[in-house]
N, C-alpha and C positions, 0 to 999 in steps of 0.2 A: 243499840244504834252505833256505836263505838264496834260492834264486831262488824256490823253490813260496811261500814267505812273500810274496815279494812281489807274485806272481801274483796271491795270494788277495787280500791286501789288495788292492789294483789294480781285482779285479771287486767287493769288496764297494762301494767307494769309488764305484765305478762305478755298481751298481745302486741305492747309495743317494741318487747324485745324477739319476739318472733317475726313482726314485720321487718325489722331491720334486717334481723338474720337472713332474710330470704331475696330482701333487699340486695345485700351485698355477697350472697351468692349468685345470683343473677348477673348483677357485676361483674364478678369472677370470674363466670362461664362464657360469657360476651369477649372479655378480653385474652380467654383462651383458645376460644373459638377463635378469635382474629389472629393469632400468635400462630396457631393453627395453619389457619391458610393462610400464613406469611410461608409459613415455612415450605407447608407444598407447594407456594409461586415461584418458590426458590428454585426448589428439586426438579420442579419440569420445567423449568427454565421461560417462564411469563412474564416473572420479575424481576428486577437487577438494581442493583443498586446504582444510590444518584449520580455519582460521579462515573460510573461505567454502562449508564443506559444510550447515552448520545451516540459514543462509540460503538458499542455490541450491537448496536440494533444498526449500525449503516453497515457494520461488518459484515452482520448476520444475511442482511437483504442485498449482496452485492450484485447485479444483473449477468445478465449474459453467458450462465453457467449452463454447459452441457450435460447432456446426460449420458454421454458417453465422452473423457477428456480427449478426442480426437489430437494432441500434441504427442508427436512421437519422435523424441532426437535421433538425429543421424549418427549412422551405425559405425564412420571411419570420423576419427578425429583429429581435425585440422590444428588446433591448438585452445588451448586451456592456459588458464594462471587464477591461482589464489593466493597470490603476493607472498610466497611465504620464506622467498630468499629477500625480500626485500627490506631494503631497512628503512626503521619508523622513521619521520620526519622529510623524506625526500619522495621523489616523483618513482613510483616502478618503474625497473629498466626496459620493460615490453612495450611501455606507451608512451607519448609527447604530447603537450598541449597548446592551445595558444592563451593560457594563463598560466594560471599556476595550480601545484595539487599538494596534497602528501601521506603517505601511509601511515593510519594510526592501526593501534588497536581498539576497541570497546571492549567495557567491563560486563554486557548482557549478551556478544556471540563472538561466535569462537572466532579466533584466524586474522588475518589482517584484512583492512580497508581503505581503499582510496577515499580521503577528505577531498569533497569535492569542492573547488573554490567560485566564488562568483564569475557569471561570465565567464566561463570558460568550456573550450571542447576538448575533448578526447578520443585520440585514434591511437591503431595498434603502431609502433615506432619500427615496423616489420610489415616488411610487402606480402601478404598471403595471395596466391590466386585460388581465388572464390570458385569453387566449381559454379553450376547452373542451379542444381540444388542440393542445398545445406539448411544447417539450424542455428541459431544463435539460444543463449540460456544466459544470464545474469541476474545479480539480485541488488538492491536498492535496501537501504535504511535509512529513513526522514525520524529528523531528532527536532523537535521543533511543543514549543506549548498546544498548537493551534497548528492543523495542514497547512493552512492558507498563511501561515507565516513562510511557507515555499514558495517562492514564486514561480512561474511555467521554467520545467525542465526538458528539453527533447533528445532523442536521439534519431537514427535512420541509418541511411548510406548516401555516399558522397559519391563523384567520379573520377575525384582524386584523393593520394592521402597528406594533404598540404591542413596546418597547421596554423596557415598564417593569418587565418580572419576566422570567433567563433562562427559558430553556425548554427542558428535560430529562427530557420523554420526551411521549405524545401528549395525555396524561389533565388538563393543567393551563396557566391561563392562555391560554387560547383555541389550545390547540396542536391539531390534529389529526392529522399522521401522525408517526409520529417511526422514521429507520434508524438505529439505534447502533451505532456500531464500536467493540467490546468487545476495545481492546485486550492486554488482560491478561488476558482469558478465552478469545481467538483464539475469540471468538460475534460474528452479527451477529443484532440483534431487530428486529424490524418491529414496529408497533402502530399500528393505528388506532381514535380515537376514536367516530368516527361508525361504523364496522362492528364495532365492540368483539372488534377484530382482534389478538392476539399470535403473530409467528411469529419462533421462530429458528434458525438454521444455523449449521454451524463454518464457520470461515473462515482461512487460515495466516497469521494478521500477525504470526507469530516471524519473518518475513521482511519486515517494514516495518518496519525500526527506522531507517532512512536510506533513504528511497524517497519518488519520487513517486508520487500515489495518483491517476486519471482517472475519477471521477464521474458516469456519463450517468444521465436521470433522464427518463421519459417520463410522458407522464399524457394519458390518452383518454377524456376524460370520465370514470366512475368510476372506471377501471382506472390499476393505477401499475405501472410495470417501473421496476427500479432496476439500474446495471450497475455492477462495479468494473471498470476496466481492458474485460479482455474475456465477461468471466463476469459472466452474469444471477445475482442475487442474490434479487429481487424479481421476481413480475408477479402482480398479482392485485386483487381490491375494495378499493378504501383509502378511497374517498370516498362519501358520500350525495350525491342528486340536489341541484343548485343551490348546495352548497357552496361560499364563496367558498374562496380559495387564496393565500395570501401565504408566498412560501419565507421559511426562514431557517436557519442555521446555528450550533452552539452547539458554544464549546470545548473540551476535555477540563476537568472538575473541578478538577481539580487534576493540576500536575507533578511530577514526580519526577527527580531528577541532574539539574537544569538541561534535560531533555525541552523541546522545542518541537514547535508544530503550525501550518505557513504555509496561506493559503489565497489563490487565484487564478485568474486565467482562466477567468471567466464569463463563459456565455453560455447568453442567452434567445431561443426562438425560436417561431413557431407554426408548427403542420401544414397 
């Protein structure tokens, strides 16, 4: 009796260290498998981590991209500056504003930057005559927690290069086209003066809260294309016949969390 006892216990003991075993290989294999296809969500790029999915994915899905970049700079160049005689803390000697600015450096790209300050515009401190057609190129950096800690930035061209009132949107102070990047509303507007023109589009700047932003800006006689990066934003009438054309850029309103907005690397060219 004493030996069948001990048989039996023997195989329960038995069977119930093989169920475990098989138990927690099963386990195993499940959280292998998952670790698995963690890894190839990674490699082909489905999945992203938490703090960079918001971001990559408005990045990823930016509209308006062509399939061929139709932006081609003009081939004589009118003038260029990447501040680089300029010294930190004071305004470039090529431009004036009607506030205030000043050239820093950043510690993540290269070269100098105009701090761009509240409320304020910027024009060239230097009369260029603008052929019919040319190109504009610059580039932007928003330093900010959150985009929408920018508030609406614009630029365009004016009919004069007068300094003495910003200029925030196309309708005032000798402004004629004005593109707003509505940071907080992730819109951009168009508006021209002289064709009493207003257009606007959504645009993803929940994904420019720390980015640089590349600016192409064409004009062919009345017609204007505007580009972000690689995506037409703009093409269409913005101008009346003989208009003059003086660019200029104008800062966000106001910031928000210590938000900043650089501006650099311009360049003027003709077609």
């Amino acid at each position: 009796m004493k030996t069948k006892l001990l048989i039996l216990c023997s195989i329960v003991l038995l069977t119930t260290t093989t169920v475990q075993a098989q138990f927690w290989k099963k386990i195993k294999e499940k959280v292998e498998d998952k670790a698995t296809e963690k890894v190839d969500d990674v490699l082909s790029g489905s999945e992203e981590t938490a703090e960079n999915t918001s971001e990559s994915s408005s990045r990823r899905d930016i509209p308006y991209i062509e399939e061929v970049f139709s932006f081609k700079p003009g081939g004589t160049l009118l003038f260029e500056d990447h501040f680089i005689d300029d010294q930190k803390g004071l305004m470039p000697k090529y431009w004036k504003t009607s506030g205030n600015g000043s050239i820093v450096e950043l510690d993540n790209y290269q070269g100098k930057w105009l701090m761009m300050a509240e409320n304020s515009t910027y024009k060239l401190d230097t009369l260029i005559n603008l052929p019919e057609n040319f190109t504009i190129e610059f580039e932007l950096i928003t330093s900010s927690d959150k985009a929408e800690d920018l508030s609406t930035m614009n630029f365009g061209f004016a009919k004069d290069n007068s300094v003495r009132a910003t200029l925030l949107d196309a309708y005032n102070d000798g402004a004629v086209t004005s593109t707003e990047f509505q940071f907080h509303n992730e819109d951009i507007v168009h508006s021209s003066n002289d064709m009493d023109a207003y257009h606007s589009l959504s645009f993803p700047f929940k994904g420019y809260s720390n980015a640089k932003i590349k600016v192409s800006i064409v004009v062919q006689g009345r017609e204007m294309r505007v580009y972000i990066d690689k995506s037409k934003v703009l093409d269409r009438t913005m101008f009346a016949t003989g208009t003059t054309r003086f660019f200029y850029i104008t800062a966000p309103l106001h910031y928000d969390k210590e938000a900043k907005l650089f501006f650099g690397n311009f360049k003027m060219a003709a077609m």
